[in-house]
C-alpha positions as CSV (number, residue, x, y, z in Angstrom):
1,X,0.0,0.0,0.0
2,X,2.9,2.3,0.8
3,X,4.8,1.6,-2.4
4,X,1.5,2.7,-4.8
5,X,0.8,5.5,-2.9
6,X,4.6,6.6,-3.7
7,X,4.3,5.4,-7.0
8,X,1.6,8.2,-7.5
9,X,2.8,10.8,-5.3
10,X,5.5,10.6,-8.1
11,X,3.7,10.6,-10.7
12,X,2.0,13.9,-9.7
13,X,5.1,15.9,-9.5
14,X,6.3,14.2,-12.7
15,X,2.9,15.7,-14.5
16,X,3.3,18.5,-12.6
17,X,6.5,19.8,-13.6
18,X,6.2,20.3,-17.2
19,X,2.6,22.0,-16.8
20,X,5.1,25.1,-14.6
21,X,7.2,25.1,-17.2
22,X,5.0,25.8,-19.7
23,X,3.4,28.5,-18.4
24,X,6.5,30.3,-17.6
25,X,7.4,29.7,-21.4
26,X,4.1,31.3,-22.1
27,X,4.5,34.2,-19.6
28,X,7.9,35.2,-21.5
29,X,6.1,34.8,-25.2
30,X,3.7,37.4,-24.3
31,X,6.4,40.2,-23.9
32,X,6.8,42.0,-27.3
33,X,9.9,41.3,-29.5
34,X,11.0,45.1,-28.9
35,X,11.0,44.7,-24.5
36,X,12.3,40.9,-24.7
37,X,15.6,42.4,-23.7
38,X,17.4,43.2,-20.4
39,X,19.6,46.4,-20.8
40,X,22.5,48.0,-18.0
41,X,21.6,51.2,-16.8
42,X,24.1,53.8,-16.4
43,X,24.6,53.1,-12.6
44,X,24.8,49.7,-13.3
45,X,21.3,47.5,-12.1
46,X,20.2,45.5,-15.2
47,X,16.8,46.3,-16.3
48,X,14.1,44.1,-18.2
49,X,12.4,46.3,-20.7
50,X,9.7,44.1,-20.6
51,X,8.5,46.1,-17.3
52,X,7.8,48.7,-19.7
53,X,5.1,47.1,-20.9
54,X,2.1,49.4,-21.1
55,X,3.7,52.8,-21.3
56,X,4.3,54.8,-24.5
57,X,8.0,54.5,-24.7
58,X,10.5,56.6,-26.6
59,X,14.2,55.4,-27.5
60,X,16.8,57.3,-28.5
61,X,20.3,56.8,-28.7
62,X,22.2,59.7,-27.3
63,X,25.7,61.8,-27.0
64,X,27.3,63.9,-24.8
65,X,29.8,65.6,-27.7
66,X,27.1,66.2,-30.5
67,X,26.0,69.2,-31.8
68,X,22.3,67.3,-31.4
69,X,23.6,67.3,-27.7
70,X,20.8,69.9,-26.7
71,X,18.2,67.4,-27.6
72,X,18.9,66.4,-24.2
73,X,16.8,69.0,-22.8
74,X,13.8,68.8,-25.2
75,X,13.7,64.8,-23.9
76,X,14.0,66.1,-20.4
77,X,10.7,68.4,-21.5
78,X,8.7,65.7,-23.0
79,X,9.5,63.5,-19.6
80,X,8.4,66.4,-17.2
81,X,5.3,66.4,-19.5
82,X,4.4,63.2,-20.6
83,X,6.0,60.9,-17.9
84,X,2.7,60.8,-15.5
85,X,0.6,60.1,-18.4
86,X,2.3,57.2,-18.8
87,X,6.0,58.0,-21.2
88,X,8.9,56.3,-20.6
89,X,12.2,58.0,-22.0
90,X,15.0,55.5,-22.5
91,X,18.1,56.9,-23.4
92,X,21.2,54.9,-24.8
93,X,24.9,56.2,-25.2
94,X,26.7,55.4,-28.0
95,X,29.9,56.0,-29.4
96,X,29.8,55.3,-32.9
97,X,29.0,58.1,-34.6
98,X,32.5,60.8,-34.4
99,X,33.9,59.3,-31.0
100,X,30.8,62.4,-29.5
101,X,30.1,59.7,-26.4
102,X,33.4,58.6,-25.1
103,X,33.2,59.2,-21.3
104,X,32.4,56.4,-18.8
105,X,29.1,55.6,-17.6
106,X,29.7,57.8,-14.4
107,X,30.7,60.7,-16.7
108,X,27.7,60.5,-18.7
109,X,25.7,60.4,-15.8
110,X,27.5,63.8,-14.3
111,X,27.2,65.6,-17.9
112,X,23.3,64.6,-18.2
113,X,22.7,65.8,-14.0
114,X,24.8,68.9,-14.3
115,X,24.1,70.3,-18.1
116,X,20.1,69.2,-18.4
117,X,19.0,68.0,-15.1
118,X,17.9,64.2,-16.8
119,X,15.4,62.9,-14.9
120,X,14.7,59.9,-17.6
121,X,16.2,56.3,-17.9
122,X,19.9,56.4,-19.1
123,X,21.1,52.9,-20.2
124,X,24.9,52.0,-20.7
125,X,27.3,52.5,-23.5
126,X,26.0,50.8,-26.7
127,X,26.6,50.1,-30.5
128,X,23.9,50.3,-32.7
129,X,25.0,49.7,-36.1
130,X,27.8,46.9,-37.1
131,X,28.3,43.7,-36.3
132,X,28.3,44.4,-32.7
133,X,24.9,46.6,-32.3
134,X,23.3,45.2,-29.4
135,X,19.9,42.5,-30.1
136,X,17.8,45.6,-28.8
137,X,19.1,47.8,-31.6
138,X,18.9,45.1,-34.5
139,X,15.3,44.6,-33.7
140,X,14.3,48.0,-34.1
141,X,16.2,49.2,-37.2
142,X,14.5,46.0,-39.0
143,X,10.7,47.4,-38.4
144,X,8.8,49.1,-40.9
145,X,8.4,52.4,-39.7
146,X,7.0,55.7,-40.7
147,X,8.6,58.1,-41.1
148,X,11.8,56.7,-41.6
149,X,12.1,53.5,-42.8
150,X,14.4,50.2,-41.6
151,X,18.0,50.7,-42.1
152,X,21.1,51.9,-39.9
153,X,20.7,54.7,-37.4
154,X,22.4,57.4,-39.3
155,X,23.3,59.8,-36.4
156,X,23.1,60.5,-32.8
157,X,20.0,61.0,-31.5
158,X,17.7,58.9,-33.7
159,X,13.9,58.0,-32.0
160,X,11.6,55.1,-31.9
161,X,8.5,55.6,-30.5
162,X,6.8,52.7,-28.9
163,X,2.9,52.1,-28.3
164,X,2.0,51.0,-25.1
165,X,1.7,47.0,-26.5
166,X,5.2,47.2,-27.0
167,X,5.2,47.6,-30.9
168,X,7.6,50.2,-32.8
169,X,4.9,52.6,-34.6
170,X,7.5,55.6,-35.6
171,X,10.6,56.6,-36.2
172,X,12.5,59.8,-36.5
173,X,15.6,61.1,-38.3
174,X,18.1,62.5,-35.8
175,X,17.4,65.8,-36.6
176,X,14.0,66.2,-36.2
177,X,13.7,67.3,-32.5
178,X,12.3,65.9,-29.6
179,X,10.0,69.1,-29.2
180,X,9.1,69.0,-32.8
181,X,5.1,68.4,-33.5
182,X,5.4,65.2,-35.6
183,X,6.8,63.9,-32.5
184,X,4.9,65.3,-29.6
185,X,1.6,64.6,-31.8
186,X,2.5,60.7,-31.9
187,X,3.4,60.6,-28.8
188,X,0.2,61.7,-27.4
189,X,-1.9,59.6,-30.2
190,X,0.3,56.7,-27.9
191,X,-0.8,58.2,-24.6
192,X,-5.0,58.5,-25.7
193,X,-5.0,55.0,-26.6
């Protein structure tokens, strides 16, 4: 009597094992393609962009030594504005573009504070073009995108705006500004819905 009450005490943790994997399989397929990834901040702590899920998010890789630098302070202005409505800003160094990002990550962290008071997600040092652009970056130069198509980021300060769901639905050239209306009009189409 012992032995087959074993036998199925085993047998139920034998079913039930698979059944907890697959739901943690199916937990991890519902997070988008573009916040499947776990990014370094600036300071260190690894992040899961997944817990982004449900804001409107904006990415933008960034420089300290640009002359697209002041952009810096037009993001700032769209966090203060748009960050309790549900924005996330999420900044990403890189130095590929003229050498114009090549301080460490505490540096970066002093110039953003001191020159334009950043109050938004700053994410360590990566490449976004080349062999070695991180998975993040790969993903979202491959999207269809209006305005700008797929294709290399061509300059500092490039944007992809993300709907709450997680999907890419725009993207801007480097030069068009944070603070310019094609931008702050998507971005709040992304808030309303």
């Amino acid at each position: 009597m012992l032995r087959l009450a074993t036998t199925f005490f085993l047998i139920g943790i034998v079913n039930m094992t698979p059944q907890r994997s697959i739901s943690a399989e199916t937990s991890s397929s519902e997070t988008p393609p573009a916040l499947s990834y776990t990014m370094t901040t600036l300071g260190g702590e690894d992040v899961e962009l997944g817990n982004y899920l449900g804001k409107a998010i904006l990415v933008v890789n960034v420089a300290s030594e640009c002359g697209l630098t002041p952009q810096y302070e037009q993001l700032q202005a769209l966090h203060k504005q748009y960050s309790e409505q549900g924005l996330a800003i999420l900044g990403f160094p890189c130095n590929q573009f003229g050498g114009q990002e090549p301080g460490t990550a505490q540096q970066i962290e002093q110039f953003c504070q001191a020159n334009y008071g950043v109050e938004f997600d700053m994410f360590s040092k990566v490449e976004v073009n080349g062999a070695g652009a991180c998975d993040l970056y790969k993903y979202l130069k491959a999207q269809e995108t209006e305005p700008k198509g797929p294709g290399d980021i061509k300059w500092n300060f490039e944007k992809f705006l993300l709907n709450r769901q997680g999907e890419v639905v725009a993207r801007f050239a480097p030069n068009v500004s944070p603070s310019d209306e094609s931008v702050t009009s998507a971005i709040e189409q992304q808030l309303a819905e």
